[in-house]
C-alpha positions as CSV (number, residue, x, y, z in Angstrom):
1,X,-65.6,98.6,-119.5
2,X,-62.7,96.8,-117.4
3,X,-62.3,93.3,-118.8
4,X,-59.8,90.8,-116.5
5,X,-57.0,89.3,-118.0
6,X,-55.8,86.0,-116.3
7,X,-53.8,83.8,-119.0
8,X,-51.9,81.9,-115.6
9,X,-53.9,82.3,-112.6
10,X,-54.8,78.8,-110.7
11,X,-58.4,80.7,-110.1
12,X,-60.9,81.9,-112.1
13,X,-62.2,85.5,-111.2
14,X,-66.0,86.6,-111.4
15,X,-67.3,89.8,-112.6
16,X,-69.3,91.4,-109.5
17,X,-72.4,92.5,-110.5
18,X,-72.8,95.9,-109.2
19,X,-74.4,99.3,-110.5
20,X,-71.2,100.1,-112.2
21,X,-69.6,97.2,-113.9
22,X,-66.2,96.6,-112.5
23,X,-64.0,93.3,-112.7
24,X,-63.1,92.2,-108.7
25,X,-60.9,88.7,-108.4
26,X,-62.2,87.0,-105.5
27,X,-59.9,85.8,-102.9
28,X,-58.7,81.8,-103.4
29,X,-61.0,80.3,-100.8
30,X,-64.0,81.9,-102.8
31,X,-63.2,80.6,-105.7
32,X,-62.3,76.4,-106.7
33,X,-59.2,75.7,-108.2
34,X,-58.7,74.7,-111.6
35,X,-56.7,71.7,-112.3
36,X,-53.2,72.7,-113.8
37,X,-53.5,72.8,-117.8
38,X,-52.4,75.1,-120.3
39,X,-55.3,77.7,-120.5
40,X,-56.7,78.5,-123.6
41,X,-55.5,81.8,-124.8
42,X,-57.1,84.8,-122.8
43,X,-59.7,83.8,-119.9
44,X,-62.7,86.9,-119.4
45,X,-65.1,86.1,-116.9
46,X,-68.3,88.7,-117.6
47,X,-71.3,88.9,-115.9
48,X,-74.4,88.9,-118.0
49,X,-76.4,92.2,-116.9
50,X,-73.5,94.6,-117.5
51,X,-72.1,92.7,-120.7
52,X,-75.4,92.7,-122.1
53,X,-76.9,96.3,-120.9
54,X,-75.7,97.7,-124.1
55,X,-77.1,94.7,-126.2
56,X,-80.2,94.8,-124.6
57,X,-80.1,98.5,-126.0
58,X,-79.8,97.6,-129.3
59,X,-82.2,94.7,-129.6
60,X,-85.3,96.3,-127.6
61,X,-85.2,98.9,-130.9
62,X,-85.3,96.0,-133.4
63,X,-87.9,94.3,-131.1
64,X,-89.8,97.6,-131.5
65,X,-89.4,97.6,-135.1
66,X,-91.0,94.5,-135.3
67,X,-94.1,95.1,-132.7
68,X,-94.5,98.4,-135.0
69,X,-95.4,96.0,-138.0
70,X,-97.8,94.1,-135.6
71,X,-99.0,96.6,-133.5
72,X,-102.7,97.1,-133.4
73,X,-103.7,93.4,-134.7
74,X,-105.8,91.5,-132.7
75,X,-103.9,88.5,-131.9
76,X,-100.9,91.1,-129.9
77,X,-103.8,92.6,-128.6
78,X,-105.1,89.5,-126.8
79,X,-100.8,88.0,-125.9
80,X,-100.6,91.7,-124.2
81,X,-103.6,91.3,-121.8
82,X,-102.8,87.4,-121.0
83,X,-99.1,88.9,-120.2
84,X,-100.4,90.8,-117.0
85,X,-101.0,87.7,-115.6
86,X,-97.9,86.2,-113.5
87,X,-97.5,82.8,-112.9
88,X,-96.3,82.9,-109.0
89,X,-94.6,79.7,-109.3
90,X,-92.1,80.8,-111.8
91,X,-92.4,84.8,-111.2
92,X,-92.9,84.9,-115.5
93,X,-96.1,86.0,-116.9
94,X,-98.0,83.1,-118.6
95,X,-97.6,84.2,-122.1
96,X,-93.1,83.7,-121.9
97,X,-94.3,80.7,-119.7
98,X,-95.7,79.2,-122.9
99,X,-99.3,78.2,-121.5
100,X,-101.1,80.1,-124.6
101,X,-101.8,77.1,-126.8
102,X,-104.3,77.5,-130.2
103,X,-105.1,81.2,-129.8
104,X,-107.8,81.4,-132.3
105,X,-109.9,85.3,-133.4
106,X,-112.8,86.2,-134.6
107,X,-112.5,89.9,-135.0
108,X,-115.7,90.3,-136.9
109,X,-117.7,88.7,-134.4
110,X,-115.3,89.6,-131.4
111,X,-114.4,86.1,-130.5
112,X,-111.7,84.9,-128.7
113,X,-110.8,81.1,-127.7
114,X,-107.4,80.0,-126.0
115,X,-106.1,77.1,-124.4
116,X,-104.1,77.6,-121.3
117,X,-101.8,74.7,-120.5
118,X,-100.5,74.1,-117.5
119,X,-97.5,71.7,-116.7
120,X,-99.5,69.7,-114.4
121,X,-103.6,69.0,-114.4
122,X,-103.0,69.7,-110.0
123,X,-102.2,73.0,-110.8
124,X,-103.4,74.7,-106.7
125,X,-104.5,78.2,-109.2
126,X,-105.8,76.6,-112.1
127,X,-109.3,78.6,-111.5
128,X,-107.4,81.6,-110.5
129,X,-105.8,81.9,-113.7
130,X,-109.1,80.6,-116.0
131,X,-110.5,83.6,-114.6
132,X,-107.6,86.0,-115.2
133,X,-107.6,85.3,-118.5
134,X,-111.3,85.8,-118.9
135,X,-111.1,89.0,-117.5
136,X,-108.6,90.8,-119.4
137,X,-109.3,89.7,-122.9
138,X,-113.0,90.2,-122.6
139,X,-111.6,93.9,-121.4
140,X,-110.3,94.6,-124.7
141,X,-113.4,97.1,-126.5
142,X,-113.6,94.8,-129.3
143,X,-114.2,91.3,-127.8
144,X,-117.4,90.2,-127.1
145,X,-117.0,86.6,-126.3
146,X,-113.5,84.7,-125.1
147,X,-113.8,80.6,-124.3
148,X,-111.0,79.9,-122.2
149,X,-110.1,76.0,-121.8
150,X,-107.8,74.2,-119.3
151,X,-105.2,71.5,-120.2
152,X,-102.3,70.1,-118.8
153,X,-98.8,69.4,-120.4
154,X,-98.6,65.5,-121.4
155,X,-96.9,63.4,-118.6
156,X,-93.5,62.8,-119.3
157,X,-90.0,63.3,-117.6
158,X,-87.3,66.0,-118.7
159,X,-85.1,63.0,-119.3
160,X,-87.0,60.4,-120.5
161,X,-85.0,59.1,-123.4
162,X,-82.3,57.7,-120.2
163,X,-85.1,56.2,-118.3
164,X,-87.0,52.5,-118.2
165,X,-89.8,52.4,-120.8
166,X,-92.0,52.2,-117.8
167,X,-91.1,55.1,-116.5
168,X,-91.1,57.0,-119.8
169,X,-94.3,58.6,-119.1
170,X,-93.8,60.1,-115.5
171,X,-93.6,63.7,-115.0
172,X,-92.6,63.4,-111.1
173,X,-91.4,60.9,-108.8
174,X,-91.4,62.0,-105.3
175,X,-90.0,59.8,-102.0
176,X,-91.6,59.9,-98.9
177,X,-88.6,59.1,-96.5
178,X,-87.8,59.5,-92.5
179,X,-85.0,56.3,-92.7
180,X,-87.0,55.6,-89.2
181,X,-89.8,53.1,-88.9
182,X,-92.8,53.5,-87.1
183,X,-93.1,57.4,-87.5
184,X,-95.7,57.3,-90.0
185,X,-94.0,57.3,-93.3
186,X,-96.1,55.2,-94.6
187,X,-99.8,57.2,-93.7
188,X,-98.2,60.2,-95.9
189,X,-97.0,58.8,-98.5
190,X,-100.4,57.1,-99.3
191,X,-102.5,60.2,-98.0
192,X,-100.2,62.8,-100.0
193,X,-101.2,60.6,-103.1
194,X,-104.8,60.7,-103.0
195,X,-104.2,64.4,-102.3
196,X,-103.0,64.7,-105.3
197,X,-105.3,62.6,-106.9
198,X,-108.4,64.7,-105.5
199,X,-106.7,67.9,-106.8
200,X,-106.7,66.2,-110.2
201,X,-103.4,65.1,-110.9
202,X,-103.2,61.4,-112.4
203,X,-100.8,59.3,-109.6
204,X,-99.2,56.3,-108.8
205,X,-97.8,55.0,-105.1
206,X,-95.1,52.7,-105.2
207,X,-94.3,50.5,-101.8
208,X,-90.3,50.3,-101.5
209,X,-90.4,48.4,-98.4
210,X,-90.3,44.5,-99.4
211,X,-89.4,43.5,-95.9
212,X,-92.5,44.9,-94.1
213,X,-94.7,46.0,-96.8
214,X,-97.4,48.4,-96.0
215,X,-99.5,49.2,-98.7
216,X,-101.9,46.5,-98.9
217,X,-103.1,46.9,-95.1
218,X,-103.9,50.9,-96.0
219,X,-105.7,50.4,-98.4
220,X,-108.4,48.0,-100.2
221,X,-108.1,47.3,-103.8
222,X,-110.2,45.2,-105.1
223,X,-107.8,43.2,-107.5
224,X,-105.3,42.2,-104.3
225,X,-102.7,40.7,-107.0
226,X,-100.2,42.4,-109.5
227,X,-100.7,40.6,-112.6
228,X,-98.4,39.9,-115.4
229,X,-98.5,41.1,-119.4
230,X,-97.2,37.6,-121.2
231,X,-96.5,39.4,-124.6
232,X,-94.7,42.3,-123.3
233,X,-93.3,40.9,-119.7
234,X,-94.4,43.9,-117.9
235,X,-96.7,44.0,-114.4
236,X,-99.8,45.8,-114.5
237,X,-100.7,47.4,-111.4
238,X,-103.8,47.3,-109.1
239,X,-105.7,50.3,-108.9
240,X,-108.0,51.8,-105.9
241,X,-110.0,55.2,-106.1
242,X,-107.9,56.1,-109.4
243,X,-104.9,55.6,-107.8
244,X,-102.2,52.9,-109.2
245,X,-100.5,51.1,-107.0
246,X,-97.5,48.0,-106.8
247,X,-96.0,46.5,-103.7
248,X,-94.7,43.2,-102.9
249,X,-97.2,42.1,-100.7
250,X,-99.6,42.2,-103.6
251,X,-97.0,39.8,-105.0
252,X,-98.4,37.2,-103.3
253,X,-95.6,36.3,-101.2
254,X,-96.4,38.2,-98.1
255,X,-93.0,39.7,-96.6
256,X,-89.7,38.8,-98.0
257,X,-87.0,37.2,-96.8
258,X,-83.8,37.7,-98.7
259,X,-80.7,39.4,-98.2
260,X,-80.1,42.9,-99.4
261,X,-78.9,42.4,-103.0
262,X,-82.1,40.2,-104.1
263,X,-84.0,42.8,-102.4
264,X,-82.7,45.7,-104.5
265,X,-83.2,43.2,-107.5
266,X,-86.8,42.9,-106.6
267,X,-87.5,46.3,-106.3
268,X,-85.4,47.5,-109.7
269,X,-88.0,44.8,-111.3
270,X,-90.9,45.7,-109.7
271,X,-90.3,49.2,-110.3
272,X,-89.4,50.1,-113.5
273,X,-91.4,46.9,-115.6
274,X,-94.6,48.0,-114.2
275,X,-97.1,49.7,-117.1
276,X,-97.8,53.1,-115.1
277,X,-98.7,54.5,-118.1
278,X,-99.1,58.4,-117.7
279,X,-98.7,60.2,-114.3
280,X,-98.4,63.6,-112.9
281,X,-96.9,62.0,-109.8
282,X,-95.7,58.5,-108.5
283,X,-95.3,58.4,-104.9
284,X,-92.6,56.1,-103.4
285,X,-92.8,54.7,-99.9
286,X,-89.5,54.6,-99.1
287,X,-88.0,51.9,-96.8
288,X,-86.7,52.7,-93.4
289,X,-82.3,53.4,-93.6
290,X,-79.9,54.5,-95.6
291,X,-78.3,51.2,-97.4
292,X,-78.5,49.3,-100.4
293,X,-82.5,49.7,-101.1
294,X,-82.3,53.8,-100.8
295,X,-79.3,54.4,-102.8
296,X,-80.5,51.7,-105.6
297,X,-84.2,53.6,-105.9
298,X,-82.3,57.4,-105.8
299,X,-79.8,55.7,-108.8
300,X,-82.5,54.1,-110.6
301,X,-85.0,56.7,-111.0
302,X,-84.7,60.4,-111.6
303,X,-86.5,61.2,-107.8
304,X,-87.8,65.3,-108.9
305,X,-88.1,65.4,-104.6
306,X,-88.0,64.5,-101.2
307,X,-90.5,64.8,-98.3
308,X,-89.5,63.8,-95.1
309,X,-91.1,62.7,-92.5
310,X,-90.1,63.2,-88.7
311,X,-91.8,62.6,-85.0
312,X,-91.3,65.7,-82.6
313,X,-88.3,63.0,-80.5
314,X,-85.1,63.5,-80.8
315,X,-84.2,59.9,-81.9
316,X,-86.3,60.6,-84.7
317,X,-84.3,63.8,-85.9
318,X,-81.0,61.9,-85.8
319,X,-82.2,58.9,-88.0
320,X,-83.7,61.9,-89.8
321,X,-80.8,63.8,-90.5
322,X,-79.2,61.3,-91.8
323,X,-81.6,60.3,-94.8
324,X,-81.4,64.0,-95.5
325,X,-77.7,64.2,-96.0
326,X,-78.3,61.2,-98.0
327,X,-80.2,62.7,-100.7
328,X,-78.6,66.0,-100.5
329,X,-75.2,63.6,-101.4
330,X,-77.6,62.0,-104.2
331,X,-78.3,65.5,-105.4
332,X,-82.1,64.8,-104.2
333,X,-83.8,68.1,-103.1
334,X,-85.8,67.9,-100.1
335,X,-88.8,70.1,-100.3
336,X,-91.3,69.6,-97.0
337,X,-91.0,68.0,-93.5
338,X,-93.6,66.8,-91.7
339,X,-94.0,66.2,-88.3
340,X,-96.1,63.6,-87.3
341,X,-97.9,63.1,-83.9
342,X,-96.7,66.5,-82.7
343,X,-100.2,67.2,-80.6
344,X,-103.3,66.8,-79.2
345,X,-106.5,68.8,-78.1
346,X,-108.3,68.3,-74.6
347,X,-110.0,70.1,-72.0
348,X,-109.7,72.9,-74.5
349,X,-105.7,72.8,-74.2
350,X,-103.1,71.5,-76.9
351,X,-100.5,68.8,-75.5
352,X,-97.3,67.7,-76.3
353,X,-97.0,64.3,-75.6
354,X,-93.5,63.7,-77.4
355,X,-92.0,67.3,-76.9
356,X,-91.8,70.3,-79.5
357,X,-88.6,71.1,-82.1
358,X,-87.4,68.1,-83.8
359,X,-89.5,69.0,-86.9
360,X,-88.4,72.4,-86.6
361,X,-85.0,71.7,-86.2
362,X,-84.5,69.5,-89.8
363,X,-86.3,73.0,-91.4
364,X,-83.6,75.0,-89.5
365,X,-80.7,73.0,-89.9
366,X,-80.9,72.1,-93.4
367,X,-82.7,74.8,-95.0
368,X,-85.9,72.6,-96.2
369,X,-88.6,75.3,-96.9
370,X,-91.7,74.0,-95.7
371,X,-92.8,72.3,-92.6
372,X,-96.0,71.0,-92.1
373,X,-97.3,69.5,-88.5
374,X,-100.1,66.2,-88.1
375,X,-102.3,65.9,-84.9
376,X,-102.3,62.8,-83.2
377,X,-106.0,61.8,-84.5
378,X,-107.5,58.2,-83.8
379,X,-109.4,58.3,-86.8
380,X,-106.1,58.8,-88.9
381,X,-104.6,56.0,-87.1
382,X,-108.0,53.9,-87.6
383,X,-108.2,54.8,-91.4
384,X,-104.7,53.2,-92.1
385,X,-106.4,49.8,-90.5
386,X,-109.6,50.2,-92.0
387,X,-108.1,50.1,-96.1
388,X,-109.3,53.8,-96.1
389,X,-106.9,57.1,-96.6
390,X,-108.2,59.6,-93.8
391,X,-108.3,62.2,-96.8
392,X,-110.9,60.3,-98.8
393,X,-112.7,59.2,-95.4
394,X,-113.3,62.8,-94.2
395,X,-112.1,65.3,-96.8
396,X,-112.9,68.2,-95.3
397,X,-111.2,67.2,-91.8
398,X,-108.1,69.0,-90.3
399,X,-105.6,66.4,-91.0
400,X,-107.2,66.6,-95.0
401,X,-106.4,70.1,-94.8
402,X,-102.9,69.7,-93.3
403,X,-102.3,66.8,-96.7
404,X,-103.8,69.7,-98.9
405,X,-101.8,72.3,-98.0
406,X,-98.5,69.6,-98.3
407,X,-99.6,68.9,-101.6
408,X,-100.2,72.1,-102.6
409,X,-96.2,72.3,-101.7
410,X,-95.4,69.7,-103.4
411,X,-97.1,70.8,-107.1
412,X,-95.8,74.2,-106.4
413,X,-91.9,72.8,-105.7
414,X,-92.1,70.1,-108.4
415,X,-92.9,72.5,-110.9
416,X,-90.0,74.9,-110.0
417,X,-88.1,72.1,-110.0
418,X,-88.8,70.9,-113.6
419,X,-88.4,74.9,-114.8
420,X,-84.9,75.3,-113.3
421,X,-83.3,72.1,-114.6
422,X,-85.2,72.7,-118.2
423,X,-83.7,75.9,-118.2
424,X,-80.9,75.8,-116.3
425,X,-78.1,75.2,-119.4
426,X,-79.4,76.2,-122.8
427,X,-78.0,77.2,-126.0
428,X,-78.3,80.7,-127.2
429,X,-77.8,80.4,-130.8
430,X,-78.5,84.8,-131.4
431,X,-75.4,84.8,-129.1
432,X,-73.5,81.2,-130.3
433,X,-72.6,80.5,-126.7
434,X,-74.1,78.2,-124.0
435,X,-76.1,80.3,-121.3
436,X,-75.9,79.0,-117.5
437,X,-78.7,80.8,-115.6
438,X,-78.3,80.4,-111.6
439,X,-81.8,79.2,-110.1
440,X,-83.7,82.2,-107.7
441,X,-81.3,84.7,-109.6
442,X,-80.8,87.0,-112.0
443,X,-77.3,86.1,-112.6
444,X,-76.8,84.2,-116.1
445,X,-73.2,83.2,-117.5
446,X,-72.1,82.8,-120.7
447,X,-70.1,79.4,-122.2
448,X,-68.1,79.4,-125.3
449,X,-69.2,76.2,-126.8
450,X,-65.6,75.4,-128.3
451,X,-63.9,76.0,-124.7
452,X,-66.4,74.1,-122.6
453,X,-65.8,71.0,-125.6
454,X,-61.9,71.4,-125.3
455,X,-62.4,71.0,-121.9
456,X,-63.8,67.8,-121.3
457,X,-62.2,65.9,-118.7
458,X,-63.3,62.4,-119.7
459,X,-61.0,59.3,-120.7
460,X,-61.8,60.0,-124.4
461,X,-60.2,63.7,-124.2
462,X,-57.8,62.9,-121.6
463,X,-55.5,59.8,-120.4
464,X,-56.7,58.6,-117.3
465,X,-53.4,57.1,-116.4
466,X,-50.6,59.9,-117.5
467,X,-53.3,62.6,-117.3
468,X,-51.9,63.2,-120.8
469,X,-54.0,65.7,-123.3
470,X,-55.5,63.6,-125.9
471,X,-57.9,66.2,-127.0
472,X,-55.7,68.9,-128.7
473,X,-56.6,72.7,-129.3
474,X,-57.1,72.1,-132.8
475,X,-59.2,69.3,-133.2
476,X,-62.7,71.3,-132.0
477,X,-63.7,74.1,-134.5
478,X,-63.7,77.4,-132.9
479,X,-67.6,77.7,-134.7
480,X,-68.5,74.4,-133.0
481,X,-72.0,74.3,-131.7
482,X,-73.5,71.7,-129.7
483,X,-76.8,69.6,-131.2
484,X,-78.4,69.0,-127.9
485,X,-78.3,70.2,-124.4
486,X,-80.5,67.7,-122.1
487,X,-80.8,67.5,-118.1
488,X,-79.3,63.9,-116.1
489,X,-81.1,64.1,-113.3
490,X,-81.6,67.6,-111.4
491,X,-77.3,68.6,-111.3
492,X,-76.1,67.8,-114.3
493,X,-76.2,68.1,-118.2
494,X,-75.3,66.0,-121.0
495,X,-74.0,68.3,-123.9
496,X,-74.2,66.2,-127.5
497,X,-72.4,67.9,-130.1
498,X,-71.5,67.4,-134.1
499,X,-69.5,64.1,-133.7
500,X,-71.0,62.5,-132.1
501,X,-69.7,62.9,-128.7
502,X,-71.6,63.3,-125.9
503,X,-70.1,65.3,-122.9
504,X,-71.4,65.4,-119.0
505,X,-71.1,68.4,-116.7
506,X,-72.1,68.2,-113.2
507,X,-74.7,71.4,-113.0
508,X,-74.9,72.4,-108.9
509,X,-76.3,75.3,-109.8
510,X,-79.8,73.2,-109.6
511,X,-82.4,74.5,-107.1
512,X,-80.8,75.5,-103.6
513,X,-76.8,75.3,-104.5
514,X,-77.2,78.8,-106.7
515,X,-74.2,80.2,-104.6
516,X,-72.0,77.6,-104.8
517,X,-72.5,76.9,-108.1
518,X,-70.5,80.0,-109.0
519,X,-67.9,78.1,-107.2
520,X,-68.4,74.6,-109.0
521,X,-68.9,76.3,-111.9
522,X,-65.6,78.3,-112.1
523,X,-63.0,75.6,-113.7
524,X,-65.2,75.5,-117.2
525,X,-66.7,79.4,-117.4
526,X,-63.8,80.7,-119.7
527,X,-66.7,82.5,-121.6
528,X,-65.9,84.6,-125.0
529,X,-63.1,84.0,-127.4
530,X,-62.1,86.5,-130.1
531,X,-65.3,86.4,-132.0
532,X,-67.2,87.1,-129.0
533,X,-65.8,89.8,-128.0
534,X,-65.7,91.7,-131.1
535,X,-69.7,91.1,-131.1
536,X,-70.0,92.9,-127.2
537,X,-66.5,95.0,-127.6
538,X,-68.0,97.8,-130.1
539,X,-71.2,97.9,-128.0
540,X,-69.7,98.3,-124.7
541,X,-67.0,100.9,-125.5
């Protein structure tokens, strides 16, 4: 195999990955150039599938030495039948997904009890996959009986040691935005909520907008008044039909009238010292724009997602587009649109009052994956008046089916989410080396720990004045291994390693950028040094 040596060049050159492994330097404008610095001794770029083909070789006939020793018993008997069944979220069968918890076997009696769990109790094929998993273990000859029971993962955040203490307990914040008032922003965020609510998820709905807050006209708690904890100084929210629920107008104080920098005081405090306790999902309102208020919520919290809200004018798209570049700049992934007041039915005819396309268009132009489109519906309108969520009025109603089918989108999209920053850098200790796996690929890289320490841009490793070296080869181990590799916020990674220093790398690779985090990625993949490539070199040759 062809390995490419580049001690000098400004750009770093990628493997292709192509039936016969072959090295290919891509031309400069493919590739981002690295800042000038002596380069550490040899630089191999690799791509995983053809470095590791051999590997894999070698490790599928231990791995078949050990399922020789355990063939036959009745606990790989039961993991192989629950591995048939895919999880379609994350393309992984639900076995390597983790969801088999407290496996428990009877042989003598042929009994079988399992608990699957899920990462979230709103889970759209939770009874799909209860049923699976009936059906192929009681297939086996030898069971007689299998007990299947549901759970959910504990709600927490992937980062939640960087968070609030009121926020430690959230699995997914989600912003319902259009940075346009008056399209209806407001009517999805709270019926997306009890959406989820109904499909058993435990959820939260926050109201952002302190200048013309909207929550307490949709809907009708009976405790109208956020109340303080003395001892702890926290707020304890109101509650309606399950749902939790904080806003400034059940302050007591009505609308405010401040200037911008109180405002985003107010809602920092009203935010993050509020006792959610645990949720699936907290559902912010966000307010109209793109100032002060947006950027301090998107800074604040880790937001998991985005939907966006549009009207089918083309006013609305441009105010639109704008909140959408916002987030995408915020490294915010937008995962729905949804076009509100696009039609109506009479005569036996569907109209167009406000013209066709502009929901369309945001799909089209910026690559969000889902669009979904709300009738113009009196009673939707009346429900918002009335205190009472159109989707726990008339739950079986068109626009309830419209909100199921968004938050069937929005589980579905959280959960890849969560999966692909979890997953996206961990550390392969069999191989001693960091892995980087690209999101909707199959492409993984490979990190030397010691090169991706040495480095380290920061002030501590470099003098932010002379652009002087402060770190020096020599003063990181060549064995050095970091102690933890956690997620900030979906594009980036916080590496902490034996001293005690703790090192961020901006991870684009996250959800949509997969391509151009090749790119981004290509001034700190300077993979395997001399150890590592006596370990592949043998193998390959």
């Amino acid at each position: 195999m062809q390995l490419l040596h580049s001690p000098s060049s400004p750009y770093l050159s990628l493997l292709s990955s192509k039936l016969q492994p072959k090295a290919v330097r891509l031309s400069p404008e493919n590739c981002l150039p690295v800042q000038p610095r002596r380069l550490e001794r040899s630089i191999w770029v690799l791509d995983k599938r053809s470095i590791l083909s051999s590997v894999s070789t070698k490790a599928a006939s231990v791995e078949a030495g050990t399922s020789a020793i355990s063939i036959g018993t009745a606990e790989s008997d039961v993991l192989k039948a629950l591995s048939q069944i895919i999880d379609p979220d994350f393309g992984t069968d639900i076995v390597s997904c983790g969801f088999v918890k407290d496996l428990h076997i009877n042989e003598a009696l042929g009994e079988v009890s399992f608990r699957l769990e899920l990462t979230t109790p709103a889970c759209p094929i939770k009874d799909m996959f209860e049923q699976k998993a009936n059906e192929v273990v009681a297939m086996l000859p030898w069971v007689k009986s299998v007990n299947v029971t549901m759970s959910a993962q504990p709600a927490r955040p992937i980062f939640a040691g960087q968070l609030p203490v009121g926020l430690q307990k959230i699995s997914n914040i989600v912003a319902v935005s259009s940075c346009k008032g008056g399209v209806g922003k407001s009517t999805v965020a709270v019926n997306l909520a009890y959406t989820l609510a109904g499909m058993g998820a435990r959820v939260g709905i926050f109201d952002a907008d302190v200048y013309g807050p909207s929550l307490p006209t949709m809907v009708s708690p009976e405790n109208r008044l956020l109340v303080m904890n003395p001892e702890k100084k926290t707020i304890i929210p109101t509650e309606y039909l399950g749902v939790k629920m904080v806003s400034f107008g059940f302050a007591g104080q009505g609308r405010a009238i401040m200037r911008g920098p109180m405002v985003s005081g107010v809602i920092d405090q009203l935010l993050t010292t509020t006792e959610w306790g645990e949720l699936d999902y907290l559902v912010i309102d966000m307010p109209p724009g793109t100032g002060d208020i947006q950027l301090t919520l998107c800074q604040v919290v880790p937001l998991t997602a985005a939907v966006i809200v549009t009207t089918p004018q083309k006013l609305a798209f441009i105010d639109v587009a704008k909140g959408v570049r916002m987030f995408s700049k915020l490294k915010v992934p937008c995962i729905a649109v949804v076009e509100n007041m696009c039609h109506f039915d009479a005569d036996g005819k569907r109209y167009y009052p406000f013209g066709r396309g502009s929901g369309s268009q945001v799909v089209q132009q910026f690559g969000i994956p889902h669009l979904f489109d709300l009738p113009i519906r009196p009673t939707l309108s009346a429900s918002g008046d009335s205190g009472m969520p159109e989707v726990v009025a008339d739950p079986q109603g068109e626009v309830a089916n419209t909100f199921q089918n968004l938050g069937v989108c929005v589980v579905q999209q959280c959960a890849k989410i969560r999966q692909q920053v979890s997953t996206a850098v961990t550390y392969d200790k069999s191989f001693k080396a960091i892995r980087v796996k690209v999101p909707d690929s199959d492409e993984e890289f490979y990190l030397h720990p010691a090169t991706v320490r040495r480095n380290d841009r920061s002030a501590q490793s470099v003098d932010e004045w002379t652009g002087e070296q402060k770190l020096q080869y020599t003063d990181v181990p060549e064995d050095i291994e970091p102690e933890e590799i956690r997620p900030m916020g979906n594009y980036a990674v916080s590496i902490t390693w034996p001293d005690g220093f703790s090192q961020s790398e901006v991870s684009d690779w996250v959800y949509y950028h997969s391509r151009a985090a090749i790119n981004l990625m290509a001034n700190l993949i300077i993979p395997f040094f001399d150890q590592i490539t006596k370990l592949f070199l043998p193998m390959l040759c």
